[in-house]
C-alpha positions as CSV (number, residue, x, y, z in Angstrom):
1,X,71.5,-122.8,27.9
2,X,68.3,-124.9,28.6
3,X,66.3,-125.9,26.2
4,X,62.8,-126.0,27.1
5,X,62.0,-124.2,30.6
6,X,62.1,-126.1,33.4
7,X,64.0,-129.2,31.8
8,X,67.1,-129.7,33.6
9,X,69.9,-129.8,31.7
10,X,71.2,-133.3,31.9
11,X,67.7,-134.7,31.6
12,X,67.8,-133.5,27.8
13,X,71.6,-134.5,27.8
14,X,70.3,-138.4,28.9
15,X,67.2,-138.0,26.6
16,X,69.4,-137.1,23.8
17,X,72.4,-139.7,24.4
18,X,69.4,-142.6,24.5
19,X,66.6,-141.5,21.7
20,X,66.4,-143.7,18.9
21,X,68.1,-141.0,16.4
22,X,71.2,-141.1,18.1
23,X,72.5,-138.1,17.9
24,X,75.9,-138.0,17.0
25,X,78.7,-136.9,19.7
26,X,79.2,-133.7,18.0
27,X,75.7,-132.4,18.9
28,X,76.0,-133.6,22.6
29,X,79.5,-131.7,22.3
30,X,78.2,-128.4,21.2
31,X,74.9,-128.7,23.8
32,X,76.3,-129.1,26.7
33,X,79.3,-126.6,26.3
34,X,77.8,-124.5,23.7
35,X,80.2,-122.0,22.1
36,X,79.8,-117.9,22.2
37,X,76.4,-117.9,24.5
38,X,75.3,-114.4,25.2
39,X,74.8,-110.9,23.6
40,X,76.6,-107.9,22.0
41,X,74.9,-104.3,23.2
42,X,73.0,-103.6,20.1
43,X,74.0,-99.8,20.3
44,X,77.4,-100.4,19.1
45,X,77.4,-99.8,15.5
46,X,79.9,-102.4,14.8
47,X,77.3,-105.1,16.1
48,X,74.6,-106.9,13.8
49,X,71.8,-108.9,15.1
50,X,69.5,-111.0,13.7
51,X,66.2,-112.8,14.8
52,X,64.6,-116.2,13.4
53,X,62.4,-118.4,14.4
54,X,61.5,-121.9,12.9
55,X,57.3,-122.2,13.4
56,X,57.5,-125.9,13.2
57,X,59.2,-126.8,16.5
58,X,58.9,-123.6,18.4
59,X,63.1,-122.5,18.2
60,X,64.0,-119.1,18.4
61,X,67.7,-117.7,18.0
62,X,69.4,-114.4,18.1
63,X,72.5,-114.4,16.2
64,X,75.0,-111.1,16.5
65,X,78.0,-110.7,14.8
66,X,80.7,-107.9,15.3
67,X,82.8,-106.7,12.4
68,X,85.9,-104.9,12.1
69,X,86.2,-101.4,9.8
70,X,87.5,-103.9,7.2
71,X,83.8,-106.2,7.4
72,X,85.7,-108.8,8.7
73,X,83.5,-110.8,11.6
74,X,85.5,-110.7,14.5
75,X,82.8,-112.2,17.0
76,X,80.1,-113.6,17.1
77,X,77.4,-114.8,19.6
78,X,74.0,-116.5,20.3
79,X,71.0,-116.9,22.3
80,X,68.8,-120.1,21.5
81,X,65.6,-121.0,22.6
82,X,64.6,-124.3,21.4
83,X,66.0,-128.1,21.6
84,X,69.6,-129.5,21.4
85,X,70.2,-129.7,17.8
86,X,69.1,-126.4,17.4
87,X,71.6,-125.0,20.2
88,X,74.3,-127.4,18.7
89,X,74.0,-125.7,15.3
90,X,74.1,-122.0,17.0
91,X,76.8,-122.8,18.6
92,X,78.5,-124.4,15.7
93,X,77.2,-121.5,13.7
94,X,79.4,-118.2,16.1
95,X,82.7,-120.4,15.9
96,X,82.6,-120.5,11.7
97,X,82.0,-117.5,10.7
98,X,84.5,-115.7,12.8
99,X,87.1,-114.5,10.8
100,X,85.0,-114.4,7.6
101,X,83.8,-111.2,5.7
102,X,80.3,-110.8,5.4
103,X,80.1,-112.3,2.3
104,X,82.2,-115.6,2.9
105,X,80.0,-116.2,6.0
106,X,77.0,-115.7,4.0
107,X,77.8,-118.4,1.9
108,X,77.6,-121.4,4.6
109,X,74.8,-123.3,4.3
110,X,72.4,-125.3,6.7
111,X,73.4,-128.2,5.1
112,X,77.1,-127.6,6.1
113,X,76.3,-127.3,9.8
114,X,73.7,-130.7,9.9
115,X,76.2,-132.0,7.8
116,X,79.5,-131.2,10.8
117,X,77.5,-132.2,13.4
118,X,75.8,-135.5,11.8
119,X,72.1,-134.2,12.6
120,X,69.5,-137.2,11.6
121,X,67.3,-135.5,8.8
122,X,64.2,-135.2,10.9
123,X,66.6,-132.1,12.8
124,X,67.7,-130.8,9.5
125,X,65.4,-127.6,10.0
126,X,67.2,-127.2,13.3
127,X,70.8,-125.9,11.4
128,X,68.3,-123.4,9.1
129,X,67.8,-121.1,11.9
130,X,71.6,-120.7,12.2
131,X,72.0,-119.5,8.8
């Protein structure tokens, strides 16, 4: 998933490796092979979807979840439009809260993702969108 339209993808992989936040190896990790990329079809009634968008930096995700009859997540994906971090903490985001009920995934916070993945505080607001 790209980032920004018409970036190529190891262009932001270079620009992230070398920018003066140095993002940790975690973030680079979950970028370039993100985790559970794509979407459920929103007519199945075991699927729930959610849209959020963080106005200071433009990102937009689509989380979607699918539970079992016993409201147990049993998969999860995303779509992410917006910069590394906020892909990284998508990504990150689908792989944790499969296996959880509703209510145990509800309970991971932002700060647990920035915190896994070492974002620099500037990108905090990145790891909001995914919770």
């Amino acid at each position: 998933m790209i980032p920004r339209l018409g970036v190529c993808k190891s262009t932001v992989t270079r620009c992230l490796r070398q920018h003066s936040l140095a993002y940790h190896k975690n973030v680079i990790d979950h970028y370039e092979n993100p985790r559970n990329v794509g979407s459920f079809d929103k007519k199945d009634e075991s699927i729930g979807t959610g849209l959020v968008g963080a106005p200071a930096c433009g990102d937009v995700m689509k989380l979607q979840i699918k539970v079992d009859k016993n409201g147990k997540i049993i998969d999860a994906k995303f779509k992410t439009f917006g910069c590394g971090s906020a892909i990284a903490s998508s990504s990150l985001a689908t792989e944790w809260v499969k296996g959880k009920t509703i209510d145990e995934a509800s309970k991971i916070k932002n700060s647990d993702i920035a915190k896994e993945l070492k974002l620099p505080p500037v990108k905090l607001h990145c790891s909001s969108n995914a919770c």
